[in-house]
N, C-alpha and C positions, 0 to 999 in steps of 0.2 A: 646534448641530450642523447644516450644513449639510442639505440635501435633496437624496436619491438622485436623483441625472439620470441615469443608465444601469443598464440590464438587468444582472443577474448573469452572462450570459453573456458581454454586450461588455465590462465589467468585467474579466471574466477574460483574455478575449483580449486587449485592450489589456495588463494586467499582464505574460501571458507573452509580449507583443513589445517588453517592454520601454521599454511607453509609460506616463505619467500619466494612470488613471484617476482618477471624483470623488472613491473611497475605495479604501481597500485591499480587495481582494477577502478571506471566510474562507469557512472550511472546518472540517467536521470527521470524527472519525476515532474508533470508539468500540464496544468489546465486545455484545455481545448481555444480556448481565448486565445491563450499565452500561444499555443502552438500554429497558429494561424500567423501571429505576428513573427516567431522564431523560423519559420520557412522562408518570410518573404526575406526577413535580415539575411538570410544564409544562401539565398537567391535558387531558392528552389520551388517550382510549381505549385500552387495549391492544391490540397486534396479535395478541400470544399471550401465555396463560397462563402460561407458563413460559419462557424459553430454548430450551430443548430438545425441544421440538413438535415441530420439522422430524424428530426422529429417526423416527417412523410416519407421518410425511405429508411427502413428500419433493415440496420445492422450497416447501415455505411459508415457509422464511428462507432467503435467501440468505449462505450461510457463509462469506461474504469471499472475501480475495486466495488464501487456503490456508481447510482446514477446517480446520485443526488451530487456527488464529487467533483463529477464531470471532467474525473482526470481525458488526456488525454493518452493513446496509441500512439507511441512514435516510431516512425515508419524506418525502414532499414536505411535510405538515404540518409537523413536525419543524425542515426546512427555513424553513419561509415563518415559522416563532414566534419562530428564532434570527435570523431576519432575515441568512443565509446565502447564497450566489454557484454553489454548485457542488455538483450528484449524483452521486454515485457509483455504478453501477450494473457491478459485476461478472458473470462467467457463474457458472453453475451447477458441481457437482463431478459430472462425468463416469461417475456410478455411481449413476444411477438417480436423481441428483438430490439425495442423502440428505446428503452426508458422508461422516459419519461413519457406519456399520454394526456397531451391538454385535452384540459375538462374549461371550454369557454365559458359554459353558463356563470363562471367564476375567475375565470379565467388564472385555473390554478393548473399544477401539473402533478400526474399520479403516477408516483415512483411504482417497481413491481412489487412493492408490501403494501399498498394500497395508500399511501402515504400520501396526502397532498401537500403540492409547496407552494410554494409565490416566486416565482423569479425576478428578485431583486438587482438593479444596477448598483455597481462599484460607486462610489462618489468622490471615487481618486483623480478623475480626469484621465485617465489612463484606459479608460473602457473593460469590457468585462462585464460577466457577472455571478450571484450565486444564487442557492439556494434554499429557501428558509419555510421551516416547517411550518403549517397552517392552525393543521388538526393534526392530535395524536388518536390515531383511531381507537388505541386498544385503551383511551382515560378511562374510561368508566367500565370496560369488560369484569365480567363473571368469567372462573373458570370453565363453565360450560360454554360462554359463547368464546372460547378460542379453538372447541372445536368445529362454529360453525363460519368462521373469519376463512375468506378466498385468501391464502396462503400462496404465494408463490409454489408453482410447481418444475421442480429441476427436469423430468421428463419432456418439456415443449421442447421439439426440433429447434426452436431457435436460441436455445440453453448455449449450444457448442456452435452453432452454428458452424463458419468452416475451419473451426481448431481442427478437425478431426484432417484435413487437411495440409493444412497452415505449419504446423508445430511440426509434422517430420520434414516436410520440404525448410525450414526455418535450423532445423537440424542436419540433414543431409547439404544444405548450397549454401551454408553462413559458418561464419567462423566466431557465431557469439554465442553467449550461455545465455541458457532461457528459462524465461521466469514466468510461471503463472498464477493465478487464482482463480479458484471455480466458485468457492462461497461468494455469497454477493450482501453478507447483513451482518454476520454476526450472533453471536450470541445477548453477551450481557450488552452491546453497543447497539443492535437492532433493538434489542428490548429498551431502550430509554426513546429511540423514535417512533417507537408502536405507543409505548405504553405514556410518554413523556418525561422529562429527566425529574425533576419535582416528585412524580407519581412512583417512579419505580424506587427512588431512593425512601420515598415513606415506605412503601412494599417492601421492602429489604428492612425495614424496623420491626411492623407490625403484621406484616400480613404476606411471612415465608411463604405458606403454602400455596399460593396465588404464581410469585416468584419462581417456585420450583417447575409449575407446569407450564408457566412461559417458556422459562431456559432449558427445559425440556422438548418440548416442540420447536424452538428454533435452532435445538441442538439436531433432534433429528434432520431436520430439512439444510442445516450446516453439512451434514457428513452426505445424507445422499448430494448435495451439488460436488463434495468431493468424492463421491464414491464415482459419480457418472463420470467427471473429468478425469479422474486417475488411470479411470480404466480405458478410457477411448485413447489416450494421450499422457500420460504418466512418465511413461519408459522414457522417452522422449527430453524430459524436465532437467534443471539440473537446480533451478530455488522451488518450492511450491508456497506462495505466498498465503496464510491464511487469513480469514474474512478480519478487519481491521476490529481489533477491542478497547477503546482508548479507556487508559485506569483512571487519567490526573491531570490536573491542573499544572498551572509550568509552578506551579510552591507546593500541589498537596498531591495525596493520593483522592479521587475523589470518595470513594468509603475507605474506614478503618482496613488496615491488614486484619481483622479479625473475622470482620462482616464479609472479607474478601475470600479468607481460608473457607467460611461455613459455606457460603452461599454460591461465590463465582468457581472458584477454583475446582471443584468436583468436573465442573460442565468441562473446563480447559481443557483437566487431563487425560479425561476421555476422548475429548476431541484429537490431541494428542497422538493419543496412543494409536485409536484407529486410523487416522492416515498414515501414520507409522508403515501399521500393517498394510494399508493398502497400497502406498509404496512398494513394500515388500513384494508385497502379491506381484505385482507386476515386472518385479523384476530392477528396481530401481534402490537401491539402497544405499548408492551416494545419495540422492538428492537431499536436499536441504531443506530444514522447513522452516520457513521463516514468520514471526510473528510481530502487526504491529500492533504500537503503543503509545499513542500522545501523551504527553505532562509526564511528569514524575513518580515515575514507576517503580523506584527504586527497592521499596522495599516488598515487591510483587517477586524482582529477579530472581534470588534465590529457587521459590517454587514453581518459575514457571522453565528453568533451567532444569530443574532437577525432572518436570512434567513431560520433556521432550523440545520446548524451545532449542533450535540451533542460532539462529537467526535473529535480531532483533532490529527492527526499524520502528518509526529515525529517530537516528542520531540529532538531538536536538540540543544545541549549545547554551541554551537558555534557561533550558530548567534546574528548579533548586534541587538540589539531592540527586540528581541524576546530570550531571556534570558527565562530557564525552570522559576527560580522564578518569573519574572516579570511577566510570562504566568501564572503562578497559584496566584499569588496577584492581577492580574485585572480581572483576569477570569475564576477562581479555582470553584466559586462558579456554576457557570454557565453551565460550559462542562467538560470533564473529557480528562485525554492525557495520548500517548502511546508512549514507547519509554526512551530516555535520556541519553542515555551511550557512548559515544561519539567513533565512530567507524573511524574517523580521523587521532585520536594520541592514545589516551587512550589504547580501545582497541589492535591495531595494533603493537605500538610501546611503551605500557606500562609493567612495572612488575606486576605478578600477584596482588599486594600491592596496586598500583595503580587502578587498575581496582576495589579494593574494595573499596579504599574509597572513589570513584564517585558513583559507587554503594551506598553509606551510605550517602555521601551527596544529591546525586536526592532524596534518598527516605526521606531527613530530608526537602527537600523543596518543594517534588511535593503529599507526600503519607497521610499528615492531612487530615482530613475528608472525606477520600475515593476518586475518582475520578484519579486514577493511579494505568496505567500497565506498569509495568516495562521491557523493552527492547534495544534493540539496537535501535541506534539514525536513522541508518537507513540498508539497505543493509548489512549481514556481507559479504563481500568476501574473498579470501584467504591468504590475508596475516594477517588473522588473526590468532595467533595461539588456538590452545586446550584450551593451558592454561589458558587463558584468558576469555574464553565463561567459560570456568566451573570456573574459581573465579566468573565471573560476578554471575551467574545463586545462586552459593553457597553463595556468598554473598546478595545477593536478600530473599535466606529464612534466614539467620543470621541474620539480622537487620530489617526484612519488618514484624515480627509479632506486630499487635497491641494491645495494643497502642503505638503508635511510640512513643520512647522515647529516643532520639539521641542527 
């Protein structure tokens, strides 16, 4: 195995301009559950007792791209054990810092869009848990009352909490590329948890005009969380992740490419363009913008490439029409993708053996000419074992120095 001649950072850059770096760049991407168990394997301290700490001491975990996710913050140690390229470093939820906020008279939890859930156990034996929508508040809304709905506000002090911090020291004393996201909902993906998935998809038939002032309002409130994080910390960036949009199912797109041109795609490419500019403003114009997208996106890529997408996550091995190779033969040259290791079957319920040689396979059809970071397809959560994350990761520097030759 070759020896690292470059920084995690230039690393990354080089991959996402589509250059040969010495190895492939990885990453990863992993529940708060999971992360508790993946220290103690790695025989490193706990950050917290439990999970779920942050619920009385708000802003001790950072609760991912959404709280309801409940991805995990993985800490620099973490990083530097897996021998890892890239921090992730999201903002805070706009409600104090918390997340989530139980509400016991029901004993549900209120995301920062006023969302209540139920926190559900795994029933894998493996421990864990998630989170599952209760009520969708905005089912039965009138346009006027989404002017009167407590809307998250990106201006609370505890929005950035101590990115403003964090991201240059993370900069200036580390040798990784750093990744953020300030959106915390989304556009047309918040509007199915306001509004209900059922609810918004009749609305997108019958009743655009409704549609329009939803994804209008949570476009606004998309761009100020990026306007506030760009500008405190932007310069700084080297991915800027935006707020997650899932299109599809792992067989369909979930509406027509048509319903998708009229109705969603306007809101994207604005969203687009202005963090563009705000980039720009600051002085940043390598950074990357990366957008994700669960299920089968395929026939989205096109316009959301041409809208400003650099970036596409994840890389998900499973989906119909949206096959990693297919994604890198129509559009390898264009954007660059993260992900690929299929946390499904693979991962979860494979042999270490296994896990290596999808490992060797993604990097023999996503890692030519740079443009791939190698990680998990998406979430890991707990039934993953040990073993598994450290073949993936072990097999990622085994086969990933270039020139690939697999």
């Amino acid at each position: 195995m070759a020896t690292k001649k470059l920084t995690g950072r230039e690393r990354v850059r080089m991959a996402l301009n589509h250059q040969e770096p010495d190895q492939v760049p990885m990453d990863i991407w992993i529940t708060q559950d999971s992360y508790v168990a993946l220290r103690r394997e790695l025989g490193l301290p706990p950050k917290v007792s439990k999970p779920w700490d942050w619920q009385n001491t708000p802003n001790a975990i950072r609760t991912g791209s959404t709280t309801w996710s409940t991805d995990a913050p993985v800490d620099l140690d973490v990083i530097e054990k897996l021998d890892l390229d890239m921090v992730r470093v999201p903002s805070y939820p706009p409600n104090g810092g918390r997340g989530f906020v139980y509400r016991p008279e029901d004993e549900l939890y209120l995301d920062e869009w006023g969302v209540p859930h139920h926190r559900a156990e795994f029933e894998t034996g493996y421990g864990g848990a998630h989170f599952e929508i209760r009520i969708y508040p905005l089912a039965e809304a009138t346009i006027q009352d989404l002017e009167d709905y407590p809307w998250p506000d990106p201006r609370d002090p505890s929005f950035l909490g101590d990115l403003p911090e964090l991201i240059p020291r993370l900069r200036r004393e580390t040798p990784y590329a750093i990744l953020s996201q300030f959106g915390r909902g989304g556009i047309y993906e918040q509007a199915k948890y306001l509004r209900g998935f059922e609810q918004i998809f009749i609305d997108m038939a019958i009743d655009q005009e409704f549609v329009h002032a939803l994804f209008a309002k949570l476009l606004e409130i998309e761009l100020e969380m990026n306007r506030i994080g760009i500008q405190a910390v932007g310069k700084y960036l080297d991915v800027l992740r935006l707020s997650p949009e899932d299109l599809g199912t792992q067989t369909s797109t979930l509406v027509s490419p048509q319903i998708h041109e009229e109705l969603v795609r306007p809101y994207y490419k604005r969203r687009f363009h202005e963090v563009r500019q705000m980039l720009d403003a600051v002085g940043n114009h390598e950074c990357k913008i990366m957008y994700h997208s669960c299920g089968a996106a395929y026939p989205m890529m096109p316009g959301l490439i041409e809208d400003g997408m650099q970036v596409f996550d994840p890389l998900q091995p499973l989906e119909v029409i949206s096959e990693p190779w297919r994604l890198k033969r129509d559009f390898g040259e264009r954007i660059s993708f993260v992900g690929g290791i299929n946390v499904q079957s693979t991962l979860p319920r494979g042999t270490a053996e296994d896990v290596r040689a999808e490992v060797r396979q993604r990097i023999k059809e996503m890692a030519q000419g740079g443009g791939y970071i190698l990680s998990p397809a998406h979430r890991m959560l707990p039934d993953i074992p040990f073993r598994n994350i450290k073949a993936m990761y072990e097999a990622g520097r085994e086969n990933g120095t270039y020139p690939i030759n697999l």
